[in-house]
N, C-alpha and C positions, 0 to 999 in steps of 0.2 A: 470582381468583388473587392472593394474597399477593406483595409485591415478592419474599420468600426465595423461593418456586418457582417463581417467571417463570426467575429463574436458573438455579437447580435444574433446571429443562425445557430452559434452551438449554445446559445443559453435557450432560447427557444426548442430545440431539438431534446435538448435536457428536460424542459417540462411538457414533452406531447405525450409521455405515460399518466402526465396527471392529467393532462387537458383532456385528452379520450377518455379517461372516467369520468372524468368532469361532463362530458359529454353526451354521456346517457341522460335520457330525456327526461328522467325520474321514473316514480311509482306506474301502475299500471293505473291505477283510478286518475291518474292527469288524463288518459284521453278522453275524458269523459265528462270530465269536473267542470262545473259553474260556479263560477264565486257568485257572494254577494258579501259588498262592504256596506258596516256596522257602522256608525258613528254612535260609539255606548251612550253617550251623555245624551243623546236627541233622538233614540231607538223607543223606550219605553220604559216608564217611572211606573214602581209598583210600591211606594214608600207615599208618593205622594208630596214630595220637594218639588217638582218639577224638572228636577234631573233624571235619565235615565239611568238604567243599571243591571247589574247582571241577571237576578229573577225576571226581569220585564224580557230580556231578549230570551229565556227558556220558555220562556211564555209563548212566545211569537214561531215557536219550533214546527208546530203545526202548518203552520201559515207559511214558512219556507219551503216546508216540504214539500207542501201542493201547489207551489209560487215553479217549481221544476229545478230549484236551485239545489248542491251537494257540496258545497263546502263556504266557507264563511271565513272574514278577515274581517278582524275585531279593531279598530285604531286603539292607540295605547289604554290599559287599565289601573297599570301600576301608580303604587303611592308618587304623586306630582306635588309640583308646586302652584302648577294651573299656570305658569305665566305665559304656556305656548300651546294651550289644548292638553296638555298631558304629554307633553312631548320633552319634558323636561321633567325627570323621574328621579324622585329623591331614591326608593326602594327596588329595587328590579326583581325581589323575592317577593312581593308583596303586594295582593291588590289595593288600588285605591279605597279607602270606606264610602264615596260618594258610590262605588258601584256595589260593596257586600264586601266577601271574605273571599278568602281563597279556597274556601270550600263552594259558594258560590259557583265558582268557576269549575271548580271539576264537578260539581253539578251539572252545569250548562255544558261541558264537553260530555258525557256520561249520554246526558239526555239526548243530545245531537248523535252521537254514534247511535243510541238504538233508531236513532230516525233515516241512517245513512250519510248523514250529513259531517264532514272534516269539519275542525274546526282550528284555523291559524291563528296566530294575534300578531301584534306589530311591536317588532324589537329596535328600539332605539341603540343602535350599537353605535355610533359614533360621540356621543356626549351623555352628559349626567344633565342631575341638576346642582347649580353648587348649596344645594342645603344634602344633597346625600353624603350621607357619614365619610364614603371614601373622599370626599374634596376635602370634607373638613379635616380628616387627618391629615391627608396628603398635603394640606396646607403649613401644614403646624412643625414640618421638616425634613433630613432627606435621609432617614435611614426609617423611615417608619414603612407599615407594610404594604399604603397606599400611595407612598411616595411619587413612584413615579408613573401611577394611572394618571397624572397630567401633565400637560407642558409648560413648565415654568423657567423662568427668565429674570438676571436684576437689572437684564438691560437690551434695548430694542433701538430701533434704527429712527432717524428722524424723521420719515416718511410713516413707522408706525404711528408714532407720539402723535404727528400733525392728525392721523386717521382718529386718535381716543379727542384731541382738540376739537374736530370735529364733532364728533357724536355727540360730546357733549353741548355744543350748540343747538343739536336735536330738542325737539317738544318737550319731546320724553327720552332722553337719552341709554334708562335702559332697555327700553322697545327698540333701537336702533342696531341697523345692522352693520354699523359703517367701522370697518376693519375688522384685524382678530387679535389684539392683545387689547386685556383689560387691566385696569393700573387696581392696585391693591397694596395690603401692608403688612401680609404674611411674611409669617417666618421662612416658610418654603421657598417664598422666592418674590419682588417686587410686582412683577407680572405676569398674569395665566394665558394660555390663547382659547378664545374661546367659537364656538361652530356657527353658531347663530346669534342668537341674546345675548349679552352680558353672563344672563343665570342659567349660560349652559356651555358651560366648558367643556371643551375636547376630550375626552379619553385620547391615552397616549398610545397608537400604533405604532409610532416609528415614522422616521423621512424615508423617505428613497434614494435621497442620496442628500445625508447628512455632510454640512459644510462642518470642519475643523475647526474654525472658528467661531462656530456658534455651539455652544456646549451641551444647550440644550437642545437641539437635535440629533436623537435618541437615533443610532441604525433601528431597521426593523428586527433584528435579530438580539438588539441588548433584553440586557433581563426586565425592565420596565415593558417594554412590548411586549416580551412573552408572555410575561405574565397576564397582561390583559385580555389576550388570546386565549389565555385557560381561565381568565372570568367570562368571556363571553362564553365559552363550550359550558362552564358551570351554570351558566345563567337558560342556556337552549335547553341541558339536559334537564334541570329542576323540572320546568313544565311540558318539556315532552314526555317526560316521565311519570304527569300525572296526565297524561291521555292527550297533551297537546299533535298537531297534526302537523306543525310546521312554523313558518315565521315569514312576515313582510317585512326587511330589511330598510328601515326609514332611511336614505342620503348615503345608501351604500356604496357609494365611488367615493366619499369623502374621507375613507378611517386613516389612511394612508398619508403625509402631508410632503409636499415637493413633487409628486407622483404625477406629473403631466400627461404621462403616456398609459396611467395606469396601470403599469406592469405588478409595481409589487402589491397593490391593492388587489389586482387580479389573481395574486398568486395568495394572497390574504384568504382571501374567499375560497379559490380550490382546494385547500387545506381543510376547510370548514364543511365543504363539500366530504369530500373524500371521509372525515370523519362521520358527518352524518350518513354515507351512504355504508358503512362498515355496523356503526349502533343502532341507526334509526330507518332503514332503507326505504319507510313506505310513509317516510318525512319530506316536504319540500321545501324550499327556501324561495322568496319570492324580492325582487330587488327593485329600488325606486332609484332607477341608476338614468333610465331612459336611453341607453346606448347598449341595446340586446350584441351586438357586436361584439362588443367589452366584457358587458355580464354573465351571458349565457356560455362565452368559451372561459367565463372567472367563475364559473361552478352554477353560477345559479340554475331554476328549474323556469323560472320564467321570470322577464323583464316587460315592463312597461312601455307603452310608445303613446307617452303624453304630453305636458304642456310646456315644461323645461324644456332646455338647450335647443334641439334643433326643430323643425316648424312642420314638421308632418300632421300631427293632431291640431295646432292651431290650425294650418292653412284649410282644415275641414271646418273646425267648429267656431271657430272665434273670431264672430262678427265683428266689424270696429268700433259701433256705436255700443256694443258692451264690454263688459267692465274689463275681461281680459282681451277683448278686442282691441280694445284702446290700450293697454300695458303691452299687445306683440304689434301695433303701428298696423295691423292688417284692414283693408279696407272691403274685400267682398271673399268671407269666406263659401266652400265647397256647399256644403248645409243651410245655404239663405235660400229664401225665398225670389228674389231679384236672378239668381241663374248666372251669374258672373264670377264667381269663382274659377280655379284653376286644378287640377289634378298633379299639377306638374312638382311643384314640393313632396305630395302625398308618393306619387308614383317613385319619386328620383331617391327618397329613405325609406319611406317601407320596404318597398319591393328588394332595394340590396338587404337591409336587417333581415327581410322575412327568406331569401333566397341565401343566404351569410348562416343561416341559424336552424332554418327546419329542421333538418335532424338531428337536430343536437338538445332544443329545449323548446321554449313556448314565449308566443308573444302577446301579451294583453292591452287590447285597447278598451277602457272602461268607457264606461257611460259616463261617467264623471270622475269625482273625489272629494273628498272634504277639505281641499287644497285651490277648487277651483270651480266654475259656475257648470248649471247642470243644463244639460241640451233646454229644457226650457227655460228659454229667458228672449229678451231684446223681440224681434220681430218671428224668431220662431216659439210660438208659443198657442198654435191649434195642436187637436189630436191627431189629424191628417199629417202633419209636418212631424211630431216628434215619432208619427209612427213611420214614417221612413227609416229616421236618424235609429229607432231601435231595430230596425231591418238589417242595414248597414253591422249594428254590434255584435247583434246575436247569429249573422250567417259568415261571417271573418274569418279564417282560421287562428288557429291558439284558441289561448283559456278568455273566455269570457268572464268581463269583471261589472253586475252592474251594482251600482252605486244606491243604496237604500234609496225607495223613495218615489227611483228613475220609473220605477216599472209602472206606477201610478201616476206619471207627470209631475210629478211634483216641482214648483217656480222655484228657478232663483229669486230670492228675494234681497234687492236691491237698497241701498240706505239704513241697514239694519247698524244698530249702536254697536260696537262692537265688544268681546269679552271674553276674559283668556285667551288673549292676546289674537282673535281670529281676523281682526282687521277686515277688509271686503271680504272672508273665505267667510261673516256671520249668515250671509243669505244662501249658503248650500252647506249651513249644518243645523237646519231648522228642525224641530220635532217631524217626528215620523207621523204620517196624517191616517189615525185608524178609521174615526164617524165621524158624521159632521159634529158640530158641537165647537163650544169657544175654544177648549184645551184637543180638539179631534181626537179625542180617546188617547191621548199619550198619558194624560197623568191629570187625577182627581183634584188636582192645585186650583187656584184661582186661577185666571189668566197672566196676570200680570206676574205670578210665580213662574211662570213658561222658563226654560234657560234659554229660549227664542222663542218670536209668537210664532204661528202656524198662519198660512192662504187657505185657506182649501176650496174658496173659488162658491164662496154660501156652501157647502159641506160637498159640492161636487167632487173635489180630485179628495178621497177619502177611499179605503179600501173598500170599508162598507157598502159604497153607493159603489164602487167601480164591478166590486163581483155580482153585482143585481140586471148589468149593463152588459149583454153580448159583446157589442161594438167597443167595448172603452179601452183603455189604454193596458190594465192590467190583465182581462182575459185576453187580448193580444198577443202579450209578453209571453202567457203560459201557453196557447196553442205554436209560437213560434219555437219557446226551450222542447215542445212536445215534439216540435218538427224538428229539426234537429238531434234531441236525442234517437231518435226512430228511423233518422236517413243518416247513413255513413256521408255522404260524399258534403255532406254541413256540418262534416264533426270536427272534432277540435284538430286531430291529422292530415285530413283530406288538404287535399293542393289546393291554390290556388294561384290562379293568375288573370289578369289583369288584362281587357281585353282593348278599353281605350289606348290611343297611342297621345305621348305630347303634342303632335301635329296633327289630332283627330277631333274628330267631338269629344267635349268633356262633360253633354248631360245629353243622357243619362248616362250614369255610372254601371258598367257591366261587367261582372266577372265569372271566369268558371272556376266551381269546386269538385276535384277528382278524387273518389276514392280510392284504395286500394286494390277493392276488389273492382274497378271499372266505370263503377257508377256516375252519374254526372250531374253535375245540375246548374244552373247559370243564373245569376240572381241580376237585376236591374233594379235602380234606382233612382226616382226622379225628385229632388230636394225643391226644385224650384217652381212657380207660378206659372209655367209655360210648357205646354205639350209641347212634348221632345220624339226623336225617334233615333235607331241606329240601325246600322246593317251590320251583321254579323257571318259570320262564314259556318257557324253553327247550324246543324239539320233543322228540320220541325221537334218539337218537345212538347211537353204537357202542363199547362200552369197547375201549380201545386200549391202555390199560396200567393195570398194579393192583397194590396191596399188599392184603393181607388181604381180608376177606369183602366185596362189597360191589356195589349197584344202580342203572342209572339209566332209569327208566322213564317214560314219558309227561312228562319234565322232574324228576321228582323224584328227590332222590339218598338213596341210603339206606346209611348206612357201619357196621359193624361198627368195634370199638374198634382205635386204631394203625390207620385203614387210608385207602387211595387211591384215586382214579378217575383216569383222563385218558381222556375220552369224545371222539371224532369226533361233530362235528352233522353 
């Protein structure tokens, strides 16, 4: 051992007291819990603007609870400036008025807990917006009390400058995301670093390893970092404290800046951890990190395995002929129709993240996001096909996350004009589809008041027409979360593994889920246009649930096109 990782092991060895708290899986209601993400503004208008808003989703509590869902992730609410969805928050005490009050909200959490239902919201911790009061002080110089909640600068490298030269050649320059200082003429300082947009500057966590020469990189231990650290625990506690149940962590590997390896980002979080598991124990934290590796031993309760960094969810979902198919260059995803896909990305990161992490926290794969298109779109877009793709979600182990909307089919919708800054994400944040009708029951507006229009396919993909429909896509979704919650061995704990090999067939898709107490059950899935079959080394079993034509005999599974097994061993 090299002198660099003799150290390297005792700083490590020094945080395994935190990491093993860290460690605990969370609350006891995680094994059991099903999200469903909210998009407020397209859930449901009871005002009649044609935005949605907090009353419309209490409204809808009913309708969750018999949906089989028990906990809820709300995307931001707080007073915004709108220039990123609401992801650029002037007030972090504060609901927005497009959705009610802050009483509102503990209404809507109030109401939910008598239904069983958690309910999280999404914490922007890594930026503001610069119209919230702390930038504008923090601007105005360096001893005041916001000072140093940002990062400023009266001077940057010529490779920054050419990056602001650039952006400013953009269409629209401050929609652009090209570099992170922004030039300005503050007293505080000549220039900000900013996360994303121009109008959402960094909160200041600290470098990882601040150079000497640049002044304005803050250690994470100077008093500017810490202090942001006790605004964000002031910011969790406000609304845990009025009945909230936790928080989705927006860009949570970014709070940290120089932090390549993530360490001190990861120790950022355990901290956060450790203190919520001391005040709030039966509170989760949920991160949009996408590297469960990193996150889940960095405190969190459960991470994401979606569309960012590495290709496990694309190589399933994102065809190339659609919109984020053609942004990851893939040419025949897992979930087409054509049967040309590959396992081999899926298998080579899941399986380490999910075998890296099982007992330690949870890994979610949604159905979607309001960041990215939803299984129906491009060429899969029957009931047959997206009833696989929710086959696949809802029998995975971890917390299932689906995405308003999914449980009804609801399309991407393609070429939509875009607003508040949603760019292509406008076609998977359309109103939620209640009846048929021009507004589908989201909001008594005219149509053209929509904050997007609505498909619903002549009123077909509508809740209303879907629950009158044995077959259709949303009693589906509810006797599968019914399956599920009633069989341990498809519960959110149970094992799994992965029965395909790289060097095997990769359709159909086969895997077993094992309870604790022994139980068994082995699910197949057929995505594509072409009876498939496999041999398995598995006994005889009992099908327990099914889509389309399809057999499982002496171990072997045999699927007709678009179809399912969930077999009892």
């Amino acid at each position: 051992m090299n002198i660099r990782r003799f150290f390297v092991a005792l700083a490590v060895a020094a945080l395994l007291p935190a990491m093993a708290q860290a460690g605990s899986k969370g609350p006891e209601w995680l094994s059991k819990a099903v999200f469903y993400q909210i998009y407020p503004s397209s859930y449901m208008d009871t005002d009649g603007n044609g935005i949605g808003d907090l009353p419309g989703i209490t409204s809808r509590l009913d309708y969750l609870k018999q949906l089989g869902v028990n906990a809820l992730w709300i995307n931001p609410i707080f007073e915004s400036g709108w220039f990123d969805g609401g992801y650029d928050i002037i007030n972090f005490y504060k609901v927005d008025p497009r959705f009610g009050t802050n009483d509102d909200l503990v209404r809507l959490v109030n109401e939910a807990h008598k239904r069983g239902i958690k309910v999280c919201l999404d914490l922007v911790a890594g930026h503001s917006s610069d119209k919230c009061q702390w930038f504008k002080e923090s601007s105005e110089g360096t001893n005041g009390r916001y000072s140093d909640y940002y990062i400023w600068s009266d001077s940057i490298s010529d490779k920054d400058k050419s990056d602001i030269a650039r952006r400013y050649q953009a269409d629209d320059p401050k929609a652009s995301t090209i570099g992170h200082w922004v030039e300005t003429n503050a007293p505080r300082g000549r220039y900000y670093y900013k996360n994303y947009y121009e109008c959402q500057p960094a909160l200041n966590y600290g470098y990882a390893n601040p150079n000497p020469k640049h002044p304005w990189e803050q250690g994470v231990d100077a008093p500017g970092p810490q202090a942001m650290r006790r605004e964000l625990r002031n910011i969790m506690a406000f609304w845990m404290d009025k009945g909230v149940d936790g928080f989705r962590v927006d860009m949570a590997a970014s709070l940290v800046k120089g932090d390549k390896d993530k360490r001190e980002t990861m120790r950022l979080w355990r901290e956060m951890r450790e203190w919520l598991d001391k005040n709030y124990p039966q509170n989760v934290l949920i991160s949009e990190w996408s590297n469960p590796q990193q996150s889940i031993p960095g405190g969190f309760n459960i991470d994401f395995e979606i569309h960012f960094g590495r290709s496990a969810y694309a190589s399933l979902f994102f065809q190339g002929d659609t919109p984020w198919g053609k942004t990851k260059k893939i040419d025949n995803c897992y979930f087409n129709r054509l049967g040309k896909g590959t396992l081999k990305d899926f298998i080579n990161i899941y399986a380490a993240d999910y075998n890296a992490t099982k007992d330690r926290g949870y890994i979610a794969i949604p159905t979607a996001n309001h960041d990215f298109q939803r299984p129906n779109v491009g060429t899969r877009n029957t009931l047959d096909q997206l009833k696989v793709a929710m086959t696949f979600f809802l029998t995975m182990p971890g917390v299932p996350f689906i995405y308003y909307g999914d449980e009804i089919g609801m399309k991407y919708e393609d070429g939509i004009a875009p607003k508040e800054g949603s760019r292509n994400r406008a076609g998977t944040r359309t109103p939620m589809q209640w009846t048929p009708g021009p507004t589908a029951g989201f909001s008594t507006c005219t149509p053209g008041q929509l904050y997007f229009p609505v498909a619903t396919d002549g009123g077909k993909i509508t809740v209303e027409t879907e629950e009158k429909d044995p077959g259709s896509m949303l009693n589906y979704v509810k006797r599968l979360l019914a399956l599920r919650a009633s069989t341990p061995a498809l519960g959110n704990d149970a094992q799994w593994q992965l029965l395909n090999t790289l060097d095997g067939e990769q359709y159909p898709m086969v895997y077993l889920r094992t309870a604790a107490s022994g139980e068994r059950c082995l699910v197949a899935l057929n995505p594509s246009e072409k009876a498939v079959m496999m041999r398995t080394s598995e006994p005889a079993g009992k099908v327990i649930m099914s889509t389309g034509k399809g057999s499982y005999k002496n171990g072997t599974v045999k699927l007709a096109p678009f179809s399912t097994l969930i077999v009892g061993l």
